[in-house]
C-alpha positions as CSV (number, residue, x, y, z in Angstrom):
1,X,-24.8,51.7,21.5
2,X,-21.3,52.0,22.7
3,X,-21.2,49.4,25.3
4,X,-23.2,46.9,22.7
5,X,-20.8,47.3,19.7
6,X,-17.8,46.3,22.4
7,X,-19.9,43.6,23.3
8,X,-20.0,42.1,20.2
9,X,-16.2,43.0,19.4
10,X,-15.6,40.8,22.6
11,X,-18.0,37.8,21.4
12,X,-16.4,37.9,18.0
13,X,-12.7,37.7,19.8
14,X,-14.0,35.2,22.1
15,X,-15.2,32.6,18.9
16,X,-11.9,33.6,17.2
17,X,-9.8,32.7,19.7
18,X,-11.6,29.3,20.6
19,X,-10.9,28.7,16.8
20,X,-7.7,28.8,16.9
21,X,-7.1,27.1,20.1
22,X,-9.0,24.1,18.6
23,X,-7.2,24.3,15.6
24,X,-4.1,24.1,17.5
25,X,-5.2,21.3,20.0
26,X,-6.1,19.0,16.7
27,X,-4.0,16.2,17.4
28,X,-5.7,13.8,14.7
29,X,-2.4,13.8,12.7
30,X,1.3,13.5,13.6
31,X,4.7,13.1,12.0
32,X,7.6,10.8,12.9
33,X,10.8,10.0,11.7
34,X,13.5,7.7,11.8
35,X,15.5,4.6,10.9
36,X,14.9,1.1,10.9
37,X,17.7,-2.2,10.3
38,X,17.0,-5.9,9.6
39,X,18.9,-8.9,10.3
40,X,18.3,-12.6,9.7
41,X,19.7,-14.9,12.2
42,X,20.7,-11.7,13.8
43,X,23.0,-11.1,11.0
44,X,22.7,-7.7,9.1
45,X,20.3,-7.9,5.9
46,X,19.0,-4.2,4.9
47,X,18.8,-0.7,6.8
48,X,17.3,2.7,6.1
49,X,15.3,5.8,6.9
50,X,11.9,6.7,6.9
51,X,8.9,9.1,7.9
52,X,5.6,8.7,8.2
53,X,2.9,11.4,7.8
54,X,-0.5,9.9,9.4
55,X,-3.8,10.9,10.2
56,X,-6.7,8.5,11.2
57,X,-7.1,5.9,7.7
58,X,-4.8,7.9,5.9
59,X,-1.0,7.7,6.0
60,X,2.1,9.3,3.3
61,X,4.8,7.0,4.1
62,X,8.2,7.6,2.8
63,X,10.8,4.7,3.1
64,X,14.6,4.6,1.7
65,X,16.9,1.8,2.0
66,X,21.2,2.0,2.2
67,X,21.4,0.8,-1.4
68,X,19.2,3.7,-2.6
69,X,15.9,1.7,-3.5
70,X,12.8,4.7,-2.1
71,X,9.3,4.3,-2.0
72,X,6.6,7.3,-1.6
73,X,3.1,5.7,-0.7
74,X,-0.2,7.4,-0.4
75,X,-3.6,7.9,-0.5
76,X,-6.6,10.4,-1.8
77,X,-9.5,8.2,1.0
78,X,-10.2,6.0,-1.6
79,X,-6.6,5.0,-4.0
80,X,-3.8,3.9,-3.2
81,X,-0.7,6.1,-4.9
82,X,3.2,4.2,-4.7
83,X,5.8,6.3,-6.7
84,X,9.0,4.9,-6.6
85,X,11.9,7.4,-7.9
86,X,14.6,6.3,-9.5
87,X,17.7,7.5,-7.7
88,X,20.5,5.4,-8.8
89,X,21.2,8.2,-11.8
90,X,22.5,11.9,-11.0
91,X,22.7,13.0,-14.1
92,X,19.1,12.0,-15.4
93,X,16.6,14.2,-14.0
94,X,18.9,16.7,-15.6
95,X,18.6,15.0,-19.0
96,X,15.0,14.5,-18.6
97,X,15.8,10.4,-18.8
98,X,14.1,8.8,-16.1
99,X,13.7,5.0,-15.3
100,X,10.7,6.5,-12.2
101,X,8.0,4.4,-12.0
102,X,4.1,5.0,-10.2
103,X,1.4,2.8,-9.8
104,X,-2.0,4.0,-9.0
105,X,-4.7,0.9,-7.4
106,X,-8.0,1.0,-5.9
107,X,-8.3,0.9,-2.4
108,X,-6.7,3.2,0.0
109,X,-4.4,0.1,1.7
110,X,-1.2,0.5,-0.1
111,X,-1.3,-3.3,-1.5
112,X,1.5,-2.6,-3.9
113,X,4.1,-1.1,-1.8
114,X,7.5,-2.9,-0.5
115,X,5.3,-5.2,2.8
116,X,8.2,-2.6,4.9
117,X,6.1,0.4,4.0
118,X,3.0,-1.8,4.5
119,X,4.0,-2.7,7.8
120,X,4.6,1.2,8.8
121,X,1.3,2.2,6.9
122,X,-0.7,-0.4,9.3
123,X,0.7,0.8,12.4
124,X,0.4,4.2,11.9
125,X,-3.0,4.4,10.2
126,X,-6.6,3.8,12.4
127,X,-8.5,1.8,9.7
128,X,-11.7,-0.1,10.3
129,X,-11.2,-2.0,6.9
130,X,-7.4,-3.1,7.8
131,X,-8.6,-6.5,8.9
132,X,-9.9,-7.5,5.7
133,X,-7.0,-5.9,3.5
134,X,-4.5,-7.9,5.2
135,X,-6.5,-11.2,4.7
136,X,-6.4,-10.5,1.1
137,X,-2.6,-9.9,1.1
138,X,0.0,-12.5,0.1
139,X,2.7,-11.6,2.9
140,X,6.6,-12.9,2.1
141,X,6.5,-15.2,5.0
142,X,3.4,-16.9,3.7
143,X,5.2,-19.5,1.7
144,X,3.1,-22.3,0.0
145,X,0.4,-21.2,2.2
146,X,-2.6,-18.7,0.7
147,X,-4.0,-15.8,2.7
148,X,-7.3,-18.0,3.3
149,X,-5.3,-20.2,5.0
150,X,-3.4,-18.0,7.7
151,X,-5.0,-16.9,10.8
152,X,-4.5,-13.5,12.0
153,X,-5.0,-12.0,15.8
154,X,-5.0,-8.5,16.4
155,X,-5.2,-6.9,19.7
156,X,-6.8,-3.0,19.1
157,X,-7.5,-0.1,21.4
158,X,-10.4,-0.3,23.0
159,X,-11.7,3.1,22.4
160,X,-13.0,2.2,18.4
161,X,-10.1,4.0,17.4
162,X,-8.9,1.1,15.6
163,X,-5.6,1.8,17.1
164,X,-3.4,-1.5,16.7
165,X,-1.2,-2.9,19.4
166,X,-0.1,-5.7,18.0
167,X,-1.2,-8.4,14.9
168,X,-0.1,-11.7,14.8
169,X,0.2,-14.2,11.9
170,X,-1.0,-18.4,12.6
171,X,-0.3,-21.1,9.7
172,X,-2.6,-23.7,9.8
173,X,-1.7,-27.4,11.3
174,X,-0.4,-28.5,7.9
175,X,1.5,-28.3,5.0
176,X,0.8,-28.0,1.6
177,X,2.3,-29.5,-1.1
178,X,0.1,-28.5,-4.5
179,X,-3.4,-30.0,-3.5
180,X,-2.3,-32.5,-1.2
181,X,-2.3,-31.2,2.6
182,X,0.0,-33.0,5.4
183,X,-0.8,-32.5,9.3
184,X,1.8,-31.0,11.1
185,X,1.8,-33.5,14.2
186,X,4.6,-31.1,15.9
187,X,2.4,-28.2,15.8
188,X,-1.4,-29.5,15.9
189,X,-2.6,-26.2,17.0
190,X,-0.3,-24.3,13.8
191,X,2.1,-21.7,15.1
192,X,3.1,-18.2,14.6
193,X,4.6,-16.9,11.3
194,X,5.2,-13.8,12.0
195,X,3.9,-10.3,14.4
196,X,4.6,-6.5,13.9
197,X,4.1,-4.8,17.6
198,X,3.6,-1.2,17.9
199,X,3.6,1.5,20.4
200,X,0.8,4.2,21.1
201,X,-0.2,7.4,18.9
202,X,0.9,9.0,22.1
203,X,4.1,7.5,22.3
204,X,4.4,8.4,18.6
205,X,4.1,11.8,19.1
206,X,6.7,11.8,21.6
207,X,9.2,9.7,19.3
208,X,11.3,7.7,21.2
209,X,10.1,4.1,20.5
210,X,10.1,1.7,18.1
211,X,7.5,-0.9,15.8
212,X,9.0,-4.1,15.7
213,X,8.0,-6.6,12.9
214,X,9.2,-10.3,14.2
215,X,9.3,-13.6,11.4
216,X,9.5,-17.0,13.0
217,X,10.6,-20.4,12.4
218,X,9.2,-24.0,13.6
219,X,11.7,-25.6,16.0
220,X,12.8,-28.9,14.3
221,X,13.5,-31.9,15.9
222,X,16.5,-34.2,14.5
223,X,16.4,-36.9,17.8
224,X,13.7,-39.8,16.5
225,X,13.1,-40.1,20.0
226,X,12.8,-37.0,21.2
227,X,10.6,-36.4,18.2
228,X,8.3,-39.3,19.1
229,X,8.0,-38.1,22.8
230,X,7.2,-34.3,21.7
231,X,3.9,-35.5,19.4
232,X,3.3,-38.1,22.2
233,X,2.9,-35.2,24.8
234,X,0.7,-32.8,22.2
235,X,3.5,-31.4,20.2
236,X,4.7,-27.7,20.5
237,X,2.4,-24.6,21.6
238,X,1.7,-22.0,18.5
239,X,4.2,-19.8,20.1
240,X,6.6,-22.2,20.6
241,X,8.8,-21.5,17.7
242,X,12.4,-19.9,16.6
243,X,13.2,-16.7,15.6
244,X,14.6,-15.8,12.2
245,X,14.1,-12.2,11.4
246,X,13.4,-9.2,13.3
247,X,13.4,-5.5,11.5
248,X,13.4,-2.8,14.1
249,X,11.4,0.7,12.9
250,X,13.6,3.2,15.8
251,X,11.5,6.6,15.5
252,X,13.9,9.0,16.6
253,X,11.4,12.0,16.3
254,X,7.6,12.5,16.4
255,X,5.1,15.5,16.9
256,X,1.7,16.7,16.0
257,X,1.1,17.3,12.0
258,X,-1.8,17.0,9.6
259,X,-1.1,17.4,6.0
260,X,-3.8,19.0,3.6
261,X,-3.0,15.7,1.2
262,X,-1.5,12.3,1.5
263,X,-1.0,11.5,-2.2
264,X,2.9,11.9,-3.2
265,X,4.4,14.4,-5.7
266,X,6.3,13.5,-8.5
267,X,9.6,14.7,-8.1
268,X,11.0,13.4,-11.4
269,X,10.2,15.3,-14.7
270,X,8.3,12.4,-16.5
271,X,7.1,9.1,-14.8
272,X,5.7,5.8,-16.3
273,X,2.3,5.5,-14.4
274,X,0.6,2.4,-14.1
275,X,-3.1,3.2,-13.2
276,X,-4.9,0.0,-11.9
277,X,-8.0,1.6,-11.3
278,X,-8.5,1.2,-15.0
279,X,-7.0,-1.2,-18.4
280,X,-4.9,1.2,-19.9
281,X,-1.6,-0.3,-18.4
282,X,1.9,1.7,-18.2
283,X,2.0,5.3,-19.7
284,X,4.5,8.1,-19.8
285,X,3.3,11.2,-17.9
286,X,4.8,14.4,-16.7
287,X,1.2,15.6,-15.3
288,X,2.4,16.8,-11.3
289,X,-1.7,15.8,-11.1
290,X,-0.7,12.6,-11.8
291,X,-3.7,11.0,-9.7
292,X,-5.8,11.8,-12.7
293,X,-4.1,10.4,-15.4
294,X,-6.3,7.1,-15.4
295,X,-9.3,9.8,-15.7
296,X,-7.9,11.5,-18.5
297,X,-6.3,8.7,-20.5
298,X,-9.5,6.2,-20.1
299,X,-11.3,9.6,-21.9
300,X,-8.4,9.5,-24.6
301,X,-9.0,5.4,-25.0
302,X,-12.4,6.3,-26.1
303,X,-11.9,8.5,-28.1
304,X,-9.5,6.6,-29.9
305,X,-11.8,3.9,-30.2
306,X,-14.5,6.2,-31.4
307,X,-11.5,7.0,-34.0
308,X,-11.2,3.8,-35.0
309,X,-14.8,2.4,-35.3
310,X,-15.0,5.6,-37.8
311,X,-11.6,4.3,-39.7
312,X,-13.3,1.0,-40.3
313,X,-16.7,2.2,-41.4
314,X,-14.8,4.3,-43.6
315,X,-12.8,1.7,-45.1
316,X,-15.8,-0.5,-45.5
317,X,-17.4,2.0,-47.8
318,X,-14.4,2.3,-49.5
319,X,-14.1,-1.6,-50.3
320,X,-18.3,-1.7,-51.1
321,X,-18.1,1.3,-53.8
322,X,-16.4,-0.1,-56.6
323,X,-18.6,-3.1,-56.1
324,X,-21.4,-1.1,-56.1
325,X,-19.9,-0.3,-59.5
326,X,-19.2,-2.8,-60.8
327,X,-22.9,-4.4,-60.0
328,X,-24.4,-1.3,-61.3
329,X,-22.5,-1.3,-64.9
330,X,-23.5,-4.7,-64.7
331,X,-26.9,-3.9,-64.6
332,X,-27.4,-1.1,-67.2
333,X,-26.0,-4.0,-69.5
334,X,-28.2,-6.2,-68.8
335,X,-30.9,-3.5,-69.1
336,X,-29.9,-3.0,-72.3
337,X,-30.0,-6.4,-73.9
């Protein structure tokens, strides 16, 4: 009885301990950290900080620039969730004034957020769907061009992670100016717009390494001749081009990390929320839960119409009584002549 009591003791340590090892060895979410600086023409445009909490489809990226602008973005799985503090005030959270802003949108791509916290979102995250949410986005470089007219390449793992390497931007072998479209005899083939590289999840972990996010330019030629003898030969390759901006991400510190939720806390005392997800439009809260405030206030919204359906029967019976009088009296004295 003895010897099976320890036996069991043992089997029950045993499952315990393989428990926690495996809870310990989870390495589906990490953490990294760091800065990142842009330049145009290599001179200096914008800097800042960041950090990044990812795991598989899911990311809570947090991005600050020098002049104080921030950006929190997150997701529940299904919504996106983009608070944006305002930070330029010391002395309101104190007073209770606020100028904070939040906008809640379907979809767990963060479509709203600055395109720098889109561009760490998409190389941190491992989304199947990421594809079709960036065909559907309206990038800064795009120009006169529409999404339906860029052509993107992306190079993933090969292990249906949907790890991303690299993604590349193509405009088309034209320009557009309104309806009217003019080939681009330089470029026949189009040519690169722009192309975010990143490391590995691996390398992330490690910190150490950098995403780079590269905009181009088309290489212009002034000499007629030159010009006639470029087209003549087939005109430039789609990565033949110049360029323009590069903004370096430099994580500076990475490990393992997995957060219970990737939806960001309010951190100001009230917040005008913007919930997409229904027609409400902007609204004060000071709800921390403030990923149910389209929830509650599209309740209040019917009720309110309810409300209001019952203030205009009511008022229509008011108006019809004294008719109803007065076609009544009317009656009676007709009754009695």
């Amino acid at each position: 009885m003895h010897h099976r009591a320890s036996t069991v003791f043992g089997t029950l340590l045993i499952l315990l301990f393989s428990t926690s090892s495996a809870l310990r060895a989870d390495t589906s979410g990490f953490f990294i950290s760091g800065t990142f600086d842009d330049t145009i023409n290599a001179q200096p445009q914008n800097a800042g900080s960041f950090t990044v909490n990812a795991s598989q489809s899911n990311a809570l990226v947090n991005i600050t620039f020098d002049n104080g602008y921030r950006e929190l973005v997150g997701t529940d799985g299904a919504d996106s969730f983009l608070f944006i503090p305002f930070t330029n005030c010391p002395t309101c959270e104190s007073t209770g004034e606020t100028n904070s802003r939040a906008i809640i949108a379907p979809g767990r791509f963060p479509a709203e957020a600055h395109f720098l916290a889109q561009v760490l979102w998409i190389g941190t995250t491992h989304d199947p769907n990421l594809m079709t949410n960036l065909a559907r986005l309206q990038c800064p470089f795009y120009g006169s061009f529409k999404p339906e007219d860029i052509r993107i390449v992306a190079s993933s793992a090969t292990n249906g992670s949907h790890e991303v390497h690299y993604i590349r931007w193509y405009a088309p072998n034209h320009f557009s100016n309104g309806t009217n479209r003019y080939e681009n005899a330089t470029y026949p083939a189009g040519w690169l717009m722009a192309e975010i590289s990143f490391p590995s999840e691996e390398d992330y972990r490690n910190g150490g390494t950098s995403i780079r996010y590269v905009v181009y330019n088309t290489i212009s030629e002034t000499n007629v001749t030159t010009l006639r003898r470029l087209v003549a030969n087939g005109g430039h390759g789609s990565n033949d081009v110049a360029t323009n901006e590069v903004v370096t991400f430099t994580i500076v510190d990475g490990a393992p990390d997995k957060l219970p939720s990737y939806v960001p806390m309010l951190t100001s005392k009230s917040v005008r929320v913007n919930d997409k997800r229904t027609q409400v439009g902007w609204v004060m809260t000071t709800d921390g839960k403030w990923w149910k405030v389209g929830n509650v206030l599209q309740k209040q919204l019917q009720y309110s119409r309810r409300i209001r359906v019952l203030i205009v029967i009511g008022l229509g019976v008011a108006l019809l009584l004294p008719l109803v009088w007065v076609i009544k009296g009317r009656w009676k004295l007709v009754r009695n002549d």
